[in-house]
C-alpha positions as CSV (number, residue, x, y, z in Angstrom):
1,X,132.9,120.7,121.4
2,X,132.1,119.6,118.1
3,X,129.4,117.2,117.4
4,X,130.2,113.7,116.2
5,X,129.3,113.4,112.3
6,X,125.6,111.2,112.1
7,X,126.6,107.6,111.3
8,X,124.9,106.6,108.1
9,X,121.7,104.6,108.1
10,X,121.8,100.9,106.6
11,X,119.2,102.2,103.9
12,X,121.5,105.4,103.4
13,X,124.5,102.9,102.6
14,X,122.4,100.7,101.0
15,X,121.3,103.2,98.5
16,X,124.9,104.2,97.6
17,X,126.3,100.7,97.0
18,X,123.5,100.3,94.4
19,X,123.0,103.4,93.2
20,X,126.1,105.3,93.7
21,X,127.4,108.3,91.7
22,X,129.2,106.9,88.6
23,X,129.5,107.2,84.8
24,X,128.1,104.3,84.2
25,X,124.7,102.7,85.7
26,X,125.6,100.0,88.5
27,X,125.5,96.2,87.7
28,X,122.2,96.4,89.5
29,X,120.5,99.0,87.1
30,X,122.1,97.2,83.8
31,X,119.0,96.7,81.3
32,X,117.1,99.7,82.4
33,X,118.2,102.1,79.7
34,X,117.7,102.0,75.8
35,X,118.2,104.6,73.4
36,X,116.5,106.1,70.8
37,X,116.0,109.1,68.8
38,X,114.3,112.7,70.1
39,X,112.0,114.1,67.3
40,X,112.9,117.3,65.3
41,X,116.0,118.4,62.7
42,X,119.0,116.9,64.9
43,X,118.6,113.6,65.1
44,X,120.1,113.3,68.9
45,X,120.3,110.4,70.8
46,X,118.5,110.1,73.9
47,X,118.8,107.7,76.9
48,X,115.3,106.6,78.2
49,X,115.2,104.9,81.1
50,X,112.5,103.5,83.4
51,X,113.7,103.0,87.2
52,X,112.3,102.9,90.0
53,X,114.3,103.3,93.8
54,X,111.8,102.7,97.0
55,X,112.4,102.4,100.1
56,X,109.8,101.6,102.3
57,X,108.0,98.8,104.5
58,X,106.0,95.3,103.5
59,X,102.6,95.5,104.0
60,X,101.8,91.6,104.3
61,X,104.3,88.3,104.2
62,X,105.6,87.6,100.7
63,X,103.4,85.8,98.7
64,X,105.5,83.4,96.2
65,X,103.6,80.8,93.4
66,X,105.5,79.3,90.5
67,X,104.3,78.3,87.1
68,X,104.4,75.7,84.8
69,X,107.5,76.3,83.7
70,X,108.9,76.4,87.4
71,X,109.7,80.2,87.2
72,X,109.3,81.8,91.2
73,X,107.0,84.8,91.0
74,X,107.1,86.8,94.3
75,X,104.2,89.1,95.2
76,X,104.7,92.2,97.5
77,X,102.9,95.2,98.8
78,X,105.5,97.9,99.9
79,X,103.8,101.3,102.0
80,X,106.1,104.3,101.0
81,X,105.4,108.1,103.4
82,X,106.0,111.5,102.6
83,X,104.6,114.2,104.2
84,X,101.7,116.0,103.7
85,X,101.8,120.0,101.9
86,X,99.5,122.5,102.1
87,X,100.1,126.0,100.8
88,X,103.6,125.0,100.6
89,X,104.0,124.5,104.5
90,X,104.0,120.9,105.8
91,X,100.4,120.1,107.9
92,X,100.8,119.0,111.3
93,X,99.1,117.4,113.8
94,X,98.0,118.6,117.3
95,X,101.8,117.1,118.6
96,X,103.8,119.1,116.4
97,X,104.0,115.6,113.8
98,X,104.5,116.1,110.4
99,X,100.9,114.3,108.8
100,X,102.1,111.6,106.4
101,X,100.6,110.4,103.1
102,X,101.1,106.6,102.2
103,X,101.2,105.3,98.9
104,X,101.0,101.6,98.7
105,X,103.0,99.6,95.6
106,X,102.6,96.4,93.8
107,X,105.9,94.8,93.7
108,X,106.8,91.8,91.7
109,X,109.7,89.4,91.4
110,X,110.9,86.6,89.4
111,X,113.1,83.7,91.1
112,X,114.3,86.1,93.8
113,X,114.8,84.5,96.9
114,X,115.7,88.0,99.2
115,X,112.1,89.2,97.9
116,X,110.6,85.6,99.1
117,X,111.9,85.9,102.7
118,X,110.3,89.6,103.3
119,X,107.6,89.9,106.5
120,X,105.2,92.5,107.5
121,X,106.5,95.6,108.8
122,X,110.3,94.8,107.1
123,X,112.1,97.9,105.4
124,X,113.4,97.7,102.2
125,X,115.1,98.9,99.3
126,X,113.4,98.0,96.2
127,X,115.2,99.1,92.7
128,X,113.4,97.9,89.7
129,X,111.0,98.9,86.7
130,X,107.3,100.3,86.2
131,X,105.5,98.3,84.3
132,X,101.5,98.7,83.2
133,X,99.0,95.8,82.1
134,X,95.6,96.4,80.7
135,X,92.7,94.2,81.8
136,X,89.0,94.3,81.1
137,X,86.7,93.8,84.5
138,X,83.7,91.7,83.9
139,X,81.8,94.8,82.4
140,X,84.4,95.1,79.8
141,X,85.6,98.4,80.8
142,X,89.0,98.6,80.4
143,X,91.6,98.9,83.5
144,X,95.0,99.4,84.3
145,X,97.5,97.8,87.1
146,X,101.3,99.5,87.5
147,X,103.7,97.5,89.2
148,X,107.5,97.8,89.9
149,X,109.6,94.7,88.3
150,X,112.3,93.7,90.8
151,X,115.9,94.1,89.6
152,X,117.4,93.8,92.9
153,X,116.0,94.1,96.6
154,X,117.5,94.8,100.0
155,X,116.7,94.1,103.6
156,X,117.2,97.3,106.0
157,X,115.4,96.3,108.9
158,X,113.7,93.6,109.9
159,X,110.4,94.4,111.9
160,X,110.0,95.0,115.5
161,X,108.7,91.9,117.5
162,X,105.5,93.2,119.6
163,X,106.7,93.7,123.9
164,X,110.5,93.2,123.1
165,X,112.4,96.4,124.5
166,X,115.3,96.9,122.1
167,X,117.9,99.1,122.5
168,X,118.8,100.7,119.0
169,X,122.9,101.0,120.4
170,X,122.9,97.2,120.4
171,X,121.8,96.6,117.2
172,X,124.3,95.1,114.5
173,X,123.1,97.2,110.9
174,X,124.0,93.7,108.9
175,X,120.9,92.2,108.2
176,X,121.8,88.1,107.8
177,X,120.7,86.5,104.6
């Protein structure tokens, strides 16, 4: 017989609600594109936009402070994988595993409360904004930082609590807020 269609992951859905396919951009990617004018004889407009979609894990516990002003500013650390190429094959390891490379992202958001209550080992889906600052270190050479601005965050998964046997069938995909 025929196989039952996969059900959808939570960060599959997830990703549609915000992102979905549509004419216009989502609520949750309003203020991300601006317009301006290509270079040459036509003057055309073009859309720019700066956006960024992760989904991976929390490194460490949020880390939240608030200014002066009493604005909330939310530090995270999100791990994103992809697997390794080499001469267009994927490495492995001895098992047969696809070898994974890790990039690790500065994530930062303003008087978000979903991006306060992330923990360790929690997956998420982060849409937001690159953004660069240039600092001198004490030598005066001149550094950069990139960061992703939150416009909107979502829970997938909460972490696994260390000798708890879980069965994945019992598992309710609503993540409580």
């Amino acid at each position: 017989g025929a196989k039952a269609p996969a059900r959808p992951t939570p960060a599959f859905r997830a990703s549609r609600r915000l992102v979905g396919c549509c004419k216009r951009p989502p609520p949750a990617l309003a203020g991300f594109a601006s317009e301006g004018w290509s270079p040459g004889k036509s003057k055309r407009r073009l859309k720019m936009t700066n956006i960024v979609i992760l989904t991976g894990n929390i490194g460490n516990d949020a880390e939240t402070t608030t200014t002066a002003g009493g604005i909330m500013i939310t530090n995270l650390s999100v791990a994103t994988s992809y697997p390794l190429f080499a001469d267009g094959k994927i490495v492995r390891d001895e098992d047969g595993r696809a070898r994974l490379v890790t990039d690790w992202h500065r994530v930062v958001a303003f008087d978000n409360k979903r991006a306060q209550k992330c923990v360790k080992g929690m997956k998420v889906l982060v849409i937001g904004r690159n953004k660069t600052n240039k600092w001198q270190d004490r030598d005066g050479n001149d550094r950069y930082t990139t960061e992703v601005i939150v416009k909107s965050i979502e829970h997938l998964a909460w972490p696994k609590r260390q000798n708890e046997d879980i069965d994945p069938d019992d598992l309710d995909d609503e993540i409580p807020e």
